[in-house]
N, C-alpha and C positions, 0 to 999 in steps of 0.2 A: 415545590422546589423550583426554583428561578432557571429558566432554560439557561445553558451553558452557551457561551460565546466556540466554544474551541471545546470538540471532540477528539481522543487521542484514542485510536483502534487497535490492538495487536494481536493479529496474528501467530497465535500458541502452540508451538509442536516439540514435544519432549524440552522444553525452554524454563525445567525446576533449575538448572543453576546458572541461567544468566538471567531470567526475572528479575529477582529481588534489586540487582544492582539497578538492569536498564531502568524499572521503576523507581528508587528512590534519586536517579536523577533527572528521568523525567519531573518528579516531584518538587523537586529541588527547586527546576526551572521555574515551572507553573506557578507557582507560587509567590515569585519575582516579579509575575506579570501582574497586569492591571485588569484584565481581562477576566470574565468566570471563565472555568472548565471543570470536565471530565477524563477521567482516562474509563476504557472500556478493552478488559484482557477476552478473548475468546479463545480459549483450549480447545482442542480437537483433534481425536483420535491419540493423545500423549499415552505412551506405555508406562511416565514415569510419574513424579507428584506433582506435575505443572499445576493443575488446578490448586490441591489442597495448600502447594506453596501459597500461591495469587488470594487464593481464599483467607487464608489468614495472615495477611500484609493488609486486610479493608480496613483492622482496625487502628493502620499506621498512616495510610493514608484515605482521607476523607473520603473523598471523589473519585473510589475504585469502584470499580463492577466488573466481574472476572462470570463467564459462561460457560456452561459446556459442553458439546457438540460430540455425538458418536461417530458424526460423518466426516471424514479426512480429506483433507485438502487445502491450500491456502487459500482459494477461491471462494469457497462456501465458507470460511471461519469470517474472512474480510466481509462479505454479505451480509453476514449474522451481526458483526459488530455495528455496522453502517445502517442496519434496522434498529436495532437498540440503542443507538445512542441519538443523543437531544441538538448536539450543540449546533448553530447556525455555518458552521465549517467543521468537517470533519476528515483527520489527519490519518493516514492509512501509515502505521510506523512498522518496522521490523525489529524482532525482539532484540536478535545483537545490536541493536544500535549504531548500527556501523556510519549514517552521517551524526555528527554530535548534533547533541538534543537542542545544543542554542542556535541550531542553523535555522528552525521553523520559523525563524521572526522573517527572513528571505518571502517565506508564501505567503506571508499573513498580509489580510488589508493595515495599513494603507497602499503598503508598497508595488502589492498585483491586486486593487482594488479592484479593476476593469474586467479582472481575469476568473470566472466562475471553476478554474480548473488549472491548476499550477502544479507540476510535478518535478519532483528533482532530475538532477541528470548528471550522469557522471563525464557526458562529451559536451555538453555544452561551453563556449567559450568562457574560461574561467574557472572551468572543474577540475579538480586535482584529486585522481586516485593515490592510493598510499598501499606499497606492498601486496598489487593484486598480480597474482601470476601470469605471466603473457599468454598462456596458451588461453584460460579464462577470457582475452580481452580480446583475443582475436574469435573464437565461438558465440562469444557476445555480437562482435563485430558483424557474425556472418547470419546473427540471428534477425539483425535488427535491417541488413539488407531484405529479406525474406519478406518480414513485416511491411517495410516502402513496398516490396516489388509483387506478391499478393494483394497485399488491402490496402495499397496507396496511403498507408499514414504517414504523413510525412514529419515525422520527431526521429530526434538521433539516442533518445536510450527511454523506449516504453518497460527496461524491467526494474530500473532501479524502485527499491521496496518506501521509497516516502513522497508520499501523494496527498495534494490538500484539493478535500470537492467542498464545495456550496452547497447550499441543504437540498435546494430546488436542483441541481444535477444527479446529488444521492437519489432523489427521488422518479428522477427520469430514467437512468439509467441503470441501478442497480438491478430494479427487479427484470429486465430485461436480459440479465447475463444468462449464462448456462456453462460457463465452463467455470469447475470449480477447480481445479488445479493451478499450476505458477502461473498460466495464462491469460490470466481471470484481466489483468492487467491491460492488455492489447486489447480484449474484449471489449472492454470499459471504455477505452480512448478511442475505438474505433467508431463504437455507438455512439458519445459523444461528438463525434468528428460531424457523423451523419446526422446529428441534429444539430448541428449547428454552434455547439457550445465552442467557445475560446480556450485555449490550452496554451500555458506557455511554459517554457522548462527552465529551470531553476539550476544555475549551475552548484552546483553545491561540493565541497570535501567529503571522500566517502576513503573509510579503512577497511580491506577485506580483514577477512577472521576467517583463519584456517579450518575454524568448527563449526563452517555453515555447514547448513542440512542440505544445501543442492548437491543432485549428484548429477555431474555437468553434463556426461555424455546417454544418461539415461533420460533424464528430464529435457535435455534437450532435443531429445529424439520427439520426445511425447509432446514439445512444445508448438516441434513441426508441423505434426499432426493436428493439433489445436487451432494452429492456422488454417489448415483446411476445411475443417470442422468453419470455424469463422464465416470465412467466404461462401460456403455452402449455405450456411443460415441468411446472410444476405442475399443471396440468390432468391431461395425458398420465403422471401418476407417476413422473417423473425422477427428483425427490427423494425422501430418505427420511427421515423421521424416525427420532431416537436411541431407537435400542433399548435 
């Protein structure tokens, strides 16, 4: 089977009734392009039919592969997909869908050819939220200071959920993660930053949806933490720089 140009990752929790749509429009798109690809579903820890849905949509669209994972977390689900999939870029998506699925053309070469690592961003100059709650925007706000003033990375929104790597970054940096929770994110860019890879952010249109799975002031507690966790491990030599 011919390596895929364009890997589509998603991160699966309790996600039996928004699947079926986000996928047949991801598909939709895919299919307009010129480009091969994949999509790759990984379920993990779902109480409901997320897999068995995902499992029987492969015979609707071609290019599915749906996994599935006893261990919970978005961190470890994103890791699992990012070993498993082939393609020469690989797109870290969130099942609501929340930026539209035809914004990926924004990360794809030619346009951030230079860029081994493009992430969207909901404060970058030119990004427009739509109906996200202000209390949301300001705990965001206070999260992403933390991230600058802990671990020096200097990007204005490491959570937004659509992220495009390079084969050769999956490969540098993934298996070097450890936190498998929302965090996994900050992790990722941080290792990154420290080897030296280019990152650039993507201003992109993002819709909240009232029926995300974040629980803002629980995960945000546990996110804090994560950060510490972070810094520690670079202290301690965890990471490594690209040789």
């Amino acid at each position: 089977m011919k390596k895929p140009f364009l890997a589509i990752i998603i991160p699966a929790f309790n996600e039996a009734d928004r699947l079926p749509t986000t996928l047949r429009k991801i598909n939709t798109y895919l299919a307009k392009q010129d480009y091969t690809s994949e999509i790759v579903v990984v379920e993990n820890g779902s109480s409901d039919e997320t897999y068995q849905v995902v499992n029987d949509m492969q015979g609707e669209i071609c290019c599915l592969t749906v996994l599935h994972e006893d261990y919970a977390g978005k961190g470890w689900a994103v890791r699992q997909g990012m070993a498993k999939a082939r393609g020469d870029y690989r797109f870290i998506c969130d099942a609501d869908l929340s930026m539209p699925i035809d914004e990926i053309a924004k990360f794809m070469p030619p346009l951030e050819l230079s860029a081994p690592i493009a992430i969207g961003s909901r404060e970058a100059p030119g990004a427009v939220r739509y109906d996200e709650p202000q209390y949301r925007h300001i705990i965001g706000r206070i999260f992403n200071w933390l991230v600058r003033t802990l671990l020096n990375l200097d990007l204005n929104d490491t959570q937004c959920g659509f992220k495009l790597f390079r084969e050769d970054t999956v490969n540098a940096i993934f298996p070097q993660l450890t936190i498998t929770g929302w965090t996994f994110d900050v992790e990722a860019l941080f290792i990154a930053q420290k080897m030296g890879f280019k990152i650039v952010e993507i201003p992109i249109n993002w819709y909240h949806h009232s029926h995300s799975t974040v629980r803002v002031i629980r995960d945000s507690f546990r996110m804090g933490v994560d950060l510490i966790k972070i810094r520690l491990n670079e202290l301690q030599g965890k990471y490594h720089a690209k040789t």
